[in-house]
N, C-alpha and C positions, 0 to 999 in steps of 0.2 A: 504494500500500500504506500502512497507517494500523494505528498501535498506538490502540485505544480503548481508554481506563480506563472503566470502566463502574460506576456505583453499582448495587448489587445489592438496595440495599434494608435492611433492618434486621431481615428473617429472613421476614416473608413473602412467597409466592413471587410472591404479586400485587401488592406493592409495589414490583417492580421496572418501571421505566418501559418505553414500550411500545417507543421509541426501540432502548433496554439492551436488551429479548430479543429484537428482530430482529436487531441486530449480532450476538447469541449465536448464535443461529439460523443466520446462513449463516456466519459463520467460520472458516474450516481449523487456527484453533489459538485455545483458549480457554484461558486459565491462569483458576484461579479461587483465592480464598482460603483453602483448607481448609472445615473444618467452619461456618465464617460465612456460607459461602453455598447457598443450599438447593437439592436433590439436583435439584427438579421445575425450574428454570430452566437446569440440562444437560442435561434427559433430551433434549430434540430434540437438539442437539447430538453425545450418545452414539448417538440411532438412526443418523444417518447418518454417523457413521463419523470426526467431525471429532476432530482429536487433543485431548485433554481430559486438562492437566495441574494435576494439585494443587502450588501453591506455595509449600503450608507445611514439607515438608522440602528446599526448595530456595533460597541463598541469594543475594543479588543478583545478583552477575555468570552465576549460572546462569543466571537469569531473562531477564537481556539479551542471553544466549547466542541462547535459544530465540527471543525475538525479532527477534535477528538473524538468523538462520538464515530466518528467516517471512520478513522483507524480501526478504531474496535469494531468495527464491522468487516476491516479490511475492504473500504473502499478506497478508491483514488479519488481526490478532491482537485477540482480546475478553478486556480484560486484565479479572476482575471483581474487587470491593472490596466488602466488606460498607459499609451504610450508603451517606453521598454520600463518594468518593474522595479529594476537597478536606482534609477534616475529619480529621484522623488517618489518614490514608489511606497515610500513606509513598509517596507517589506521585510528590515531589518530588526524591528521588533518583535513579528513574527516568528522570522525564523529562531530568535534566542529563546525565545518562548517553547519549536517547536524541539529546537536541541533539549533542553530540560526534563520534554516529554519524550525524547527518542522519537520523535516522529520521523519520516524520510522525508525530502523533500527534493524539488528539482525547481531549479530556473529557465524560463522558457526565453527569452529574448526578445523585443518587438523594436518596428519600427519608432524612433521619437518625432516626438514634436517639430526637435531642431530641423533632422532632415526631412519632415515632411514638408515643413514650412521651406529650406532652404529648393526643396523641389518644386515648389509652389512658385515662388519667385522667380524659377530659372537662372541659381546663381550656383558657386562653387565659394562654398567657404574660408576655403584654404587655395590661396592663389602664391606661385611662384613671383617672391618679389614683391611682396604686398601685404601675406601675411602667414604663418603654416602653422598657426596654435589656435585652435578652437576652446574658451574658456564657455564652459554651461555653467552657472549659478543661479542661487534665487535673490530677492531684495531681502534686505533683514527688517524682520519682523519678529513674531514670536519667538520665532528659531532661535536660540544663541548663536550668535558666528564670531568664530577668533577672530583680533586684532588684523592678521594677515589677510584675512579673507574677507574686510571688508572689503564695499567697488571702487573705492577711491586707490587700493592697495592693487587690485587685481586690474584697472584701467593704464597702470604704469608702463604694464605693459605693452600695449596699443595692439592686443590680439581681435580677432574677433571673438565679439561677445553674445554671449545668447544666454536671455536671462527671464527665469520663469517667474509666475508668479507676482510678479511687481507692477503693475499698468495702473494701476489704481497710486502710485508713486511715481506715475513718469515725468513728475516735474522736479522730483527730486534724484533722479536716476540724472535725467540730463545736468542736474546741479552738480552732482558726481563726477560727470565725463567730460564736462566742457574741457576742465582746465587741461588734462591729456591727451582728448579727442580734436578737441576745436568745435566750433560751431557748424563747418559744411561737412561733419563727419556724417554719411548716409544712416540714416537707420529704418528699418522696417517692424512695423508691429501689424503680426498675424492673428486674427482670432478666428476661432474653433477651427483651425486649420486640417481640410480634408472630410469636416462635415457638409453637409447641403445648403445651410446658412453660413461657409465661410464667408469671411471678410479681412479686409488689410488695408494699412496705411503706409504708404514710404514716403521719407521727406530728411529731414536731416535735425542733426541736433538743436539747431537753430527755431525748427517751426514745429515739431515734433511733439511738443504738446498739445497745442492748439489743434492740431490734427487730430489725434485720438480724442481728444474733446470732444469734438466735434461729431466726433463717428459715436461716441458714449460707450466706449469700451472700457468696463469695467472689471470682466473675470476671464478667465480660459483665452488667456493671448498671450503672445510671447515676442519676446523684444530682441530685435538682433540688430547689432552696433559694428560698422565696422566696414573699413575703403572697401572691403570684397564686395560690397554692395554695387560698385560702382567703377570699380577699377576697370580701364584701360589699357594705359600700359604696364600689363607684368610680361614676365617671360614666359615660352612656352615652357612645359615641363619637361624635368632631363633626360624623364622616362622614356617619352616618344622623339627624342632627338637621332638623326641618322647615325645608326652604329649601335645605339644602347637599346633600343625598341626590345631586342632578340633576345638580349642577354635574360630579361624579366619575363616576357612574355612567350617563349616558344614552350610550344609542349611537350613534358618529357615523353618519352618512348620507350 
């Protein structure tokens, strides 16, 4: 018996890996994430009958109730997590909870936010000559975050940023980024990216409130900072340069 945490994806239902809806598919017990996860990756699961709990008004020791209860029956549990699990996922409490109990457990992988959004845009995050560090973080709030890890700290270093959670503070994010980004630094804010109602904003650090303002995005959007947005001149990569292509890319035999 095996608790899977399963990335469900970032709201479309064909983003979820193919892995993630088989486990859904034949499990006796599916907790899913409330309203982040989409209705069409339960509907197998509702036809035949398998228990299919939502575990937004349930709070952790509930949660590990149920999964306890699965063990002892020797069932498999399809725990689902919008986006990939890992990443904001709250998944970490879980599992220390489920070592305790000796439970099994697996992590299933999904698509994020970041790269859905970044596919949404038609961009490449990491450009040769521009910038090859991709920082994910969230704004501090609740969270405690060390010293180092605030964004004035993590801005130093002019990577591209992608930063969850924070939109409802995007005028203090930009208060943040000026001094290391600049004012005509690009940035994009995606919301519910990949659902039916998505929506987006690009514009730059400069008008970049007033824009999400405007649009009244308040929850499930995500913020990316950063010349990749907009860059021109980088280099090509070294990868596909004449001579190295081969070396990476030919298939062994």
């Amino acid at each position: 018996m095996t608790i899977y945490f399963i990335g469900a994806g970032p709201g479309d239902p064909e983003l979820m890996t193919l892995k993630g809806q088989r486990l859904v598919d034949v499990a006796p017990l599916v907790l899913f994430a409330g309203s982040l996860i989409p209705e069409e990756n339960l509907a197998a699961a509702r036809q035949r009958g398998a228990q299919v709990v939502d575990s937004a008004p349930l709070n952790l020791d509930q949660q590990i109730v149920l999964m306890q209860q699965a063990d002892q029956q020797g069932q498999d549990v399809a725990r689902l997590h919008s986006g990939d699990p890992s990443i904001y996922g709250a998944i970490g409490e879980q599992i220390r909870r489920l070592h305790a109990l000796q439970i099994e457990y697996e992590i299933v992988p999904g698509v994020t936010a970041a790269s859905a959004s970044a596919a949404w845009l038609g961009k490449e995050l990491t450009l040769s000559g521009v910038s090859q560090t991709v920082i994910m973080t969230r704004y501090e709030g609740k969270t405690p975050f060390p010293e180092r890890e605030r964004l004035p700290e993590l801005a130093r270093s002019g990577a591209t940023l992608v930063i969850h959670l924070g939109v409802t503070r995007i005028h203090k994010i930009v208060a943040d980024l000026l001094p290391h980004y600049g004012e005509d630094c690009p940035v994009a804010v995606c919301y519910r990216t990949s659902w039916p109602d998505q929506d987006r904003v690009v514009g730059t650090l400069k008008d970049i409130v007033a824009k999400v303002r405007a649009k009244k995005f308040v929850r499930t959007s995500l913020i990316i900072v950063g010349k990749v947005l907009d860059a021109e001149g980088f280099d090509d990569s070294y990868l596909y340069q004449e001579g190295q292509a081969h070396i990476y890319r030919r298939r062994q035999r």
